[in-house]
C-alpha positions as CSV (number, residue, x, y, z in Angstrom):
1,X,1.9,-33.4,-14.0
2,X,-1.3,-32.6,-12.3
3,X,-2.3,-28.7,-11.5
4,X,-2.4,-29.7,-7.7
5,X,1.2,-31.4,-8.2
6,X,2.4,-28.7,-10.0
7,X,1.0,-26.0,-7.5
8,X,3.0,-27.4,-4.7
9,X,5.9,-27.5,-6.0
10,X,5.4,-23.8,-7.3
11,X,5.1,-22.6,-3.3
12,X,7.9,-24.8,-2.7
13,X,9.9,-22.6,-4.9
14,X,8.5,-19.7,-4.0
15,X,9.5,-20.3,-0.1
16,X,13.1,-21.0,-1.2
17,X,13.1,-17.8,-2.8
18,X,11.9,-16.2,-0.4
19,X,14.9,-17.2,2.0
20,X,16.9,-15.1,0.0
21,X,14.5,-12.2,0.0
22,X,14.4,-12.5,3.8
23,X,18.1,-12.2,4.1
24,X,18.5,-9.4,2.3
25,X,15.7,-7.2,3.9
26,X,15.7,-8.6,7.4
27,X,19.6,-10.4,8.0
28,X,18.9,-12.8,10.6
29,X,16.4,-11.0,12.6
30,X,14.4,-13.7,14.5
31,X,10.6,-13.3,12.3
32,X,7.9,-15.0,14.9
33,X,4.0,-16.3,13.2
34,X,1.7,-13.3,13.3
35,X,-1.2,-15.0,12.9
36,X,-2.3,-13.3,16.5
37,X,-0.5,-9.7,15.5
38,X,-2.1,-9.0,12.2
39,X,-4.9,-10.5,9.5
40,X,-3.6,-10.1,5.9
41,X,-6.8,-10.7,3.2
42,X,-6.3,-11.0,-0.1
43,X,-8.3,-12.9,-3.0
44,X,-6.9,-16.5,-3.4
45,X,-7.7,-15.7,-6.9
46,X,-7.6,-11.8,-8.5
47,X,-10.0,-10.3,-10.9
48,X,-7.7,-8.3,-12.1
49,X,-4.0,-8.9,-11.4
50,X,-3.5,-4.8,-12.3
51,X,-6.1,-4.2,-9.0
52,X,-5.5,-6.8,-6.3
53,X,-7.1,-5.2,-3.3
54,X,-5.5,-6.6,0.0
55,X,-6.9,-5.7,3.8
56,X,-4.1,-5.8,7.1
57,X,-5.6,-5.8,10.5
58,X,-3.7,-4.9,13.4
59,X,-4.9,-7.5,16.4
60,X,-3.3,-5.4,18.9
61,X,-4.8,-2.2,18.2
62,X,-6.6,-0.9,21.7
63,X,-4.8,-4.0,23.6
64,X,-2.2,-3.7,26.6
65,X,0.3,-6.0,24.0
66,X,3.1,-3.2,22.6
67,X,1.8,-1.8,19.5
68,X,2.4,-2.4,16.2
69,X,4.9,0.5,14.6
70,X,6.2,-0.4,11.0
71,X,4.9,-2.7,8.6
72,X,6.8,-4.2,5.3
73,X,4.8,-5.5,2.5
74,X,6.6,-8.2,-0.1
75,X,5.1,-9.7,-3.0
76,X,8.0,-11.8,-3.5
77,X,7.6,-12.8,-7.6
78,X,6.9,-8.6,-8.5
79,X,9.9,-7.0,-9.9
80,X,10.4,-5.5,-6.5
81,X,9.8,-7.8,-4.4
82,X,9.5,-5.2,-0.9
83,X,6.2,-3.5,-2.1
84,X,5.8,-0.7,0.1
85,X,7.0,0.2,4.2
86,X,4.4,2.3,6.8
87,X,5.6,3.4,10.4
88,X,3.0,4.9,12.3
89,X,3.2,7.9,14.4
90,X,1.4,8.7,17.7
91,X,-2.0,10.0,15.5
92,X,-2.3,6.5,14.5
93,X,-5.4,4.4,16.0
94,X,-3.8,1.5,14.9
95,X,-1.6,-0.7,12.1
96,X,-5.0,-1.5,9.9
97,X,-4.6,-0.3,6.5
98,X,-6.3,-1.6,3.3
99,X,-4.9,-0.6,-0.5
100,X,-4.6,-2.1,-3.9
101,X,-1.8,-3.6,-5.4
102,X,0.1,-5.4,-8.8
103,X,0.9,-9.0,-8.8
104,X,2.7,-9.7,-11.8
105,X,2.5,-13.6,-11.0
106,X,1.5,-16.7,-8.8
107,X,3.1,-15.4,-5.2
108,X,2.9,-14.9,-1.8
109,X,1.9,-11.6,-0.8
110,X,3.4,-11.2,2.9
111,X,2.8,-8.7,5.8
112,X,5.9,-8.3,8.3
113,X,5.0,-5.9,11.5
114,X,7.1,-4.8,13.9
115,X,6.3,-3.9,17.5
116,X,7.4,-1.0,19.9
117,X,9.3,-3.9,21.3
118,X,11.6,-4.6,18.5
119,X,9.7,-8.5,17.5
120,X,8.8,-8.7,13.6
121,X,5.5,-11.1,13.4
122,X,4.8,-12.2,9.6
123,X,1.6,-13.9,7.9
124,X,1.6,-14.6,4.0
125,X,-1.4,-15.1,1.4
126,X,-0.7,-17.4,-1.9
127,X,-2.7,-15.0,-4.7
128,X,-3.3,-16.1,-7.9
129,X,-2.4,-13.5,-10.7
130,X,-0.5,-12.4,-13.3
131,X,0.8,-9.7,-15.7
132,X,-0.3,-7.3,-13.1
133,X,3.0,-4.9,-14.1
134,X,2.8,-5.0,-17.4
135,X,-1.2,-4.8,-17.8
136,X,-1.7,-2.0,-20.7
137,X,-1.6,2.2,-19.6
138,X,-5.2,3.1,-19.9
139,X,-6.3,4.6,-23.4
140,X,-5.8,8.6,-21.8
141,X,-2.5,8.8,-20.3
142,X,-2.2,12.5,-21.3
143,X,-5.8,13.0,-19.0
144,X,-4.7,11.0,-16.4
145,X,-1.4,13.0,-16.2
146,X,-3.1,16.5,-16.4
147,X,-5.2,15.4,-13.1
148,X,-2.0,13.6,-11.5
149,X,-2.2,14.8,-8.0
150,X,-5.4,15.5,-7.8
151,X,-6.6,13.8,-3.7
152,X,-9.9,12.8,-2.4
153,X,-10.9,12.0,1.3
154,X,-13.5,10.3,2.4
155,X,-15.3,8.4,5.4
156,X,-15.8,4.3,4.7
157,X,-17.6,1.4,7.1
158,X,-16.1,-0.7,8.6
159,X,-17.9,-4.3,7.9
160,X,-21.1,-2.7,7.9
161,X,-20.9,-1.3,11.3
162,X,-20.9,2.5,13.0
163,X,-17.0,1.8,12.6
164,X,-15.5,3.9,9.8
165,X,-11.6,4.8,8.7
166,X,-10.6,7.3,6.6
167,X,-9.4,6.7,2.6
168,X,-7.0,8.6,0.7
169,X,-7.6,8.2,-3.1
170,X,-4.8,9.7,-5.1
171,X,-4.7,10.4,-9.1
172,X,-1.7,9.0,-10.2
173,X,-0.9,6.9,-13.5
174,X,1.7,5.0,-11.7
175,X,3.0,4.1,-14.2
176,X,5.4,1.2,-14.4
177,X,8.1,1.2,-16.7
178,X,7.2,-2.6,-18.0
179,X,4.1,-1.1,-19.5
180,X,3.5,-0.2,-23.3
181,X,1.3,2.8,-24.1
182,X,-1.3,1.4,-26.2
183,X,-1.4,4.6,-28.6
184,X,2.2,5.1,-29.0
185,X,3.1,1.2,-28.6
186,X,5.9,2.3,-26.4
187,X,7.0,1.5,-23.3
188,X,6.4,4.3,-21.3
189,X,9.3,5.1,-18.2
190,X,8.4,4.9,-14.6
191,X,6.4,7.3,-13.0
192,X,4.9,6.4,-9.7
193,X,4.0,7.8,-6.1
194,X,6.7,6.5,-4.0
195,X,6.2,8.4,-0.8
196,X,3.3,9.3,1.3
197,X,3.1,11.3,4.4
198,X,0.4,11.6,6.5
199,X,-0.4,14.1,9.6
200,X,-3.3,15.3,11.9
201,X,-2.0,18.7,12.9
202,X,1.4,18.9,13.6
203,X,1.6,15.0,14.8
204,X,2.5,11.9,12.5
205,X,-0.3,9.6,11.3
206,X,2.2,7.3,9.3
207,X,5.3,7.7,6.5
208,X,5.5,5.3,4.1
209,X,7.4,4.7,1.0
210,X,6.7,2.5,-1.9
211,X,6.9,1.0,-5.5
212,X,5.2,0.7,-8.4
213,X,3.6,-2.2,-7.1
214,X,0.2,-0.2,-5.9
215,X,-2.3,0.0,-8.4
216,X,-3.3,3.1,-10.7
217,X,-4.3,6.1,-8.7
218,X,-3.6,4.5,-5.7
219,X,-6.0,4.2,-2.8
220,X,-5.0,3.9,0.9
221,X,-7.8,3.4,4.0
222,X,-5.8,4.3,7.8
223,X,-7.2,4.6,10.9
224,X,-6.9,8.3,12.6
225,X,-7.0,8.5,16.2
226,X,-10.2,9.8,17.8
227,X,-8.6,12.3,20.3
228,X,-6.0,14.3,17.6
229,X,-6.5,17.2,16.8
230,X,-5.7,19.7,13.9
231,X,-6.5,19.6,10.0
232,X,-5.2,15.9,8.2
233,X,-2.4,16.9,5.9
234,X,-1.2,14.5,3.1
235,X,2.0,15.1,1.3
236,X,2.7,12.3,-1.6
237,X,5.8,12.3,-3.7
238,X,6.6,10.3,-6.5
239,X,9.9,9.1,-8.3
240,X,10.3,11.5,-10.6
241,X,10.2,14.3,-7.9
242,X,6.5,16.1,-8.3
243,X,5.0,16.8,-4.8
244,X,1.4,17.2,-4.0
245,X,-0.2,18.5,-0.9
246,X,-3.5,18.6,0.5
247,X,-5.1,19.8,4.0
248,X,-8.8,18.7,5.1
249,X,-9.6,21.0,8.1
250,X,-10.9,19.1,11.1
251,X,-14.4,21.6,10.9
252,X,-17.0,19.6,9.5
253,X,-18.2,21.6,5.7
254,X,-14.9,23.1,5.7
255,X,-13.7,23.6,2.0
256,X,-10.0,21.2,1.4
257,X,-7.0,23.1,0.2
258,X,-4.7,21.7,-2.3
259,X,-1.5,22.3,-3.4
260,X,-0.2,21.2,-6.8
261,X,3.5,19.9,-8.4
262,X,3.6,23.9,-9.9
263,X,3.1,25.4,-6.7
264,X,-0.6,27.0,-7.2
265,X,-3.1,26.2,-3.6
């Protein structure tokens, strides 16, 4: 059988799984072609199935169309298929976000949206990858674990331009639970941020939950809106019920504060 033969009929399989996927996340809900809504980019073909960066661009963003408020990502052939959920809050400037992700093997990666209106748009990107899950713990797990929680924040451009959005870059092993330690040659448990929050002041930027499908030390760019006010906040959780927070004040210079899983700012 040829590669291009076989290829085929791989997406043909993959749709037909997919069916059942859809059913169970969205019941019959009526899902229209986003191609107009939202952008997804991902690499036809990863570098590094462990560290599959993937862009969504919200279309609608500074447009009379109603806005985007929740967004569903599936990678339907990862052990959890439904990836990670975002609804945005009124501090949002839009629905764009950009992250890294696992793809354990040859799938379609799908972005669904939903409108204030109540319509779910969808696009899908075929990526080719594999063993993204159960790609080896890095050498230091006890280092990575002592700086779990650790945040960074920083200002990135925007295709070159004067345009920038703001990244949160978390320390995390996120681990998977299909992953073997390569020290101990065991297969370490899950442990991996499954919650972020998000908030300029007092209003919501976006909540979203997750799996273990985002890469180690997970990495998540958002757009802020220009008139909110007040310090950003982030608040991650993960599964095995450590919380981390950290406050950038809005002054410009201003010194972060942090507050660890033990408590200590």
């Amino acid at each position: 059988m040829s590669t291009a033969v076989a290829d085929v009929q791989r997406r043909d399989q993959d749709e037909a799984a997919w069916k059942s996927l859809r059913a169970e996340y969205f019941g019959d809900r009526a899902i229209a072609d986003g191609q107009d809504v939202v952008t997804l980019d991902a690499p036809y073909r990863a570098e590094d199935p462990a560290v599959v960066p993937i862009t969504i661009t919200d279309h609608r963003a500074g447009t009379e169309a109603s806005p985007i408020q929740k967004l569903w990502l599936v990678i339907d052939n990862n052990p959890v298929p439904m990836s990670a959920a975002f609804e945005f809050g009124p501090a949002a400037r839009s629905a764009t976000l950009a992250l890294r992700v696992r793809v354990n093997s040859y799938t379609y990666i799908r972005v669904l949206a939903e409108s204030s209106d109540g319509q779910l748009y969808m696009v899908k990107r075929y990526v080719k990858a594999s063993g993204g899950c159960s790609a080896p713990i890095g050498r230091d797990l006890d280092a990575a674990r002592n700086n779990m929680g650790q945040m960074r924040l920083r200002r990135v451009r925007v295709d070159g331009s004067d345009e920038t959005r703001s990244q949160l870059m978390i320390r995390h092993p996120n681990i998977t639970g299909l992953q073997m330690d390569q020290l101990t040659r065991l297969v370490e448990p899950p442990h991996f941020v499954d919650a972020i929050t998000l908030r300029k002041g007092d209003v919501l930027v976006l909540d979203s939950t997750m799996t273990f499908s985002l890469s180690a030390n997970p990495s998540l760019q958002f757009d802020v809106a220009r008139d909110a006010a007040g310090d950003l906040g982030a608040q991650v959780h993960d599964n095995k019920g450590n919380e981390f927070r950290q406050t950038w004040p809005a002054e410009p210079g201003a010194a972060p504060t942090q507050t660890t899983a033990d408590g200590k700012t």
